[in-house]
C-alpha positions in Angstrom: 12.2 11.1 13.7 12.5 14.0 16.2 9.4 15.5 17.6 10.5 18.8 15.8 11.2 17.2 12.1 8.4 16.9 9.3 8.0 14.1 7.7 9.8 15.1 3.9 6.7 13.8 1.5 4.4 15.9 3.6 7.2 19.2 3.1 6.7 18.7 -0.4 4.1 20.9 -2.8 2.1 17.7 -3.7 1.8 14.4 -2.3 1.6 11.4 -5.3 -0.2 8.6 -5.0 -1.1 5.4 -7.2 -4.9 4.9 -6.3 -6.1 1.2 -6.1 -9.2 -0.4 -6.0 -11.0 -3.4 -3.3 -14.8 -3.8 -3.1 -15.4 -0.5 -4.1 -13.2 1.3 -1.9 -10.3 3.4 -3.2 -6.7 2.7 -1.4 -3.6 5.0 -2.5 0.3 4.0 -2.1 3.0 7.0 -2.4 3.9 6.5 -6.0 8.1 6.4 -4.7 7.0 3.0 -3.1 5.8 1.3 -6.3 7.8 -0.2 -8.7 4.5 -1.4 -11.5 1.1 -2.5 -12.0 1.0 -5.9 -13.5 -2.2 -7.9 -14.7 -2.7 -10.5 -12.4 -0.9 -14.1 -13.1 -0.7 -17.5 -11.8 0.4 -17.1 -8.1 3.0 -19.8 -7.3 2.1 -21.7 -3.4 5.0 -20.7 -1.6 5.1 -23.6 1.9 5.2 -21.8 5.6 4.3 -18.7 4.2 1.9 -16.2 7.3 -1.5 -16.6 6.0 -1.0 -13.3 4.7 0.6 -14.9 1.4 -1.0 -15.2 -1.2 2.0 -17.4 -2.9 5.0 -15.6 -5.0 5.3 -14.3 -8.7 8.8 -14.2 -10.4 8.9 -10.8 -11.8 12.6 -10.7 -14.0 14.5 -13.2 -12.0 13.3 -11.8 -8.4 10.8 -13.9 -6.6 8.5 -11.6 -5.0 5.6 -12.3 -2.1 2.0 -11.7 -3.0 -0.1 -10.4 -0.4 -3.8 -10.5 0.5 -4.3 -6.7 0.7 -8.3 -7.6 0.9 -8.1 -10.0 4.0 -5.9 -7.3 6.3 -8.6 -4.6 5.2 -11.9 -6.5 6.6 -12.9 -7.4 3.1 -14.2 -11.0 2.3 -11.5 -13.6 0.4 -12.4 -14.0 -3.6 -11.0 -15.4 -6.4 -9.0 -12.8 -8.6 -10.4 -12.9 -12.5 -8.5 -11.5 -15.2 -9.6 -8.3 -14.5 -7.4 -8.0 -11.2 -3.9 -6.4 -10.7 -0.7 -6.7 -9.0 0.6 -3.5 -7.7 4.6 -4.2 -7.0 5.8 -1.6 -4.6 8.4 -1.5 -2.1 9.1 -2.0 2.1 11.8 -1.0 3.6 12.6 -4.4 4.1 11.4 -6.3 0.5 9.4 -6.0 -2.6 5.8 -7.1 -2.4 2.7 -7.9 -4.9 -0.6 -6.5 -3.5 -3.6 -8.4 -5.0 -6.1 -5.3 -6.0 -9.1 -5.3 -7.9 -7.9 -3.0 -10.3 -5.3 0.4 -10.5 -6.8 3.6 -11.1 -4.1 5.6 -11.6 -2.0 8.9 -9.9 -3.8 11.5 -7.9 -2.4 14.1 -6.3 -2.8 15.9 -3.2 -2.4 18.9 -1.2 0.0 17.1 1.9 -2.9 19.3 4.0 -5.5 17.1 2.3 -4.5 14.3 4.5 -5.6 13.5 7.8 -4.1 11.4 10.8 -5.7 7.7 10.7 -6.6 8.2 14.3 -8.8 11.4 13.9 -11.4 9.3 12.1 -10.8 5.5 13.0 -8.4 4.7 15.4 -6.2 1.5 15.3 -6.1 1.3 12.0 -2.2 1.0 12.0 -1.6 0.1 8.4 -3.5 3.3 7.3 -1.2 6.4 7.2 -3.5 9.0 6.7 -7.9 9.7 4.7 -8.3 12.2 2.3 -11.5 13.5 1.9 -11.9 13.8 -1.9 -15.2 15.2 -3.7 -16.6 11.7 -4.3 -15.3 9.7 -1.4 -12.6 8.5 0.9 -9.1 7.7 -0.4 -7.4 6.0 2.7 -3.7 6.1 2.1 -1.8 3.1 3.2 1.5 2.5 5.2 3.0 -0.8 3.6 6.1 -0.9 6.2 2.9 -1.6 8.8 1.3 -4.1 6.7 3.0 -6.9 7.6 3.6 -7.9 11.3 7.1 -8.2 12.6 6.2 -12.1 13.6 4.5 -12.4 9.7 8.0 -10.6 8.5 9.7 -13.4 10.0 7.4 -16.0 8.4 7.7 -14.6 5.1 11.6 -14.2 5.2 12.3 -17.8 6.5 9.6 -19.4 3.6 11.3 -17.4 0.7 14.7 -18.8 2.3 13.1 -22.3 2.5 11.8 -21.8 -1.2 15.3 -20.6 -2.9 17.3 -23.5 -1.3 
């Protein structure tokens, strides 16, 4: 992107995002990036897998990675109950299954209602942007960043291994 080109989701009137929740904490995803919300199911091991990995879930044919959305935010490992949800949303490289406590919904927002990461935490690279909403933060995340290039390679090699 050009330093004088806007990003297109923030040129648009109102920014749509599927809120989840983790401990408490409310997380939001651009709705374009997510495919469904599923109850949670039996999460196959899958071998070799980054630690990341929760296992994988066959979802109509497609064998997609589940991911441990609560370990790469800070938050302590716990069994998921019946209660817990599988948001399947979409890289630019693959399809994943974020493990969430449970799936609020769709909020909008003004685009101007977000803030740079940086201005409140810095580092925080898998964040794209906080909105301050009337009864708390909504950190909106950047799934592209959520997996590292070395746990990409991980990931893609262990599926490979799987389907052979």
């Amino acid at each position: 992107m050009s330093s004088g080109s806007v990003d297109p989701a923030l040129q648009s009137p109102v920014l749509r995002l599927v809120v989840f929740l983790l401990e408490g904490e409310r997380y939001g995803l651009p709705l374009e990036v997510v495919e469904r919300v599923l109850p949670m199911v039996a999460v196959s091991p899958l071998p070799k897998a980054p630690a990341v990995a929760l296992g994988v879930i066959d979802v109509h044919g497609r064998v997609i990675p589940v991911v441990d959305v609560r370990g790469r935010f800070g938050h302590p490992p716990r069994e998921y109950g019946i209660t817990a949800h599988l948001l399947v949303a979409r890289t630019s490289r693959r399809a994943l299954a974020l493990a969430v406590d449970a799936v609020q919904g769709v909020t909008e927002l003004a685009p101007g209602a977000v803030i740079p990461p940086d201005h409140v935490l810095p580092g925080i690279g898998h964040v794209a942007g906080i909105a301050a909403l009337p009864d708390g933060l909504l950190y909106i995340h950047d799934l592209d960043r959520f997996l590292s290039l070395d746990e990409e390679r991980q990931l893609t090699e262990a599926l490979e291994e799987k389907e052979r």
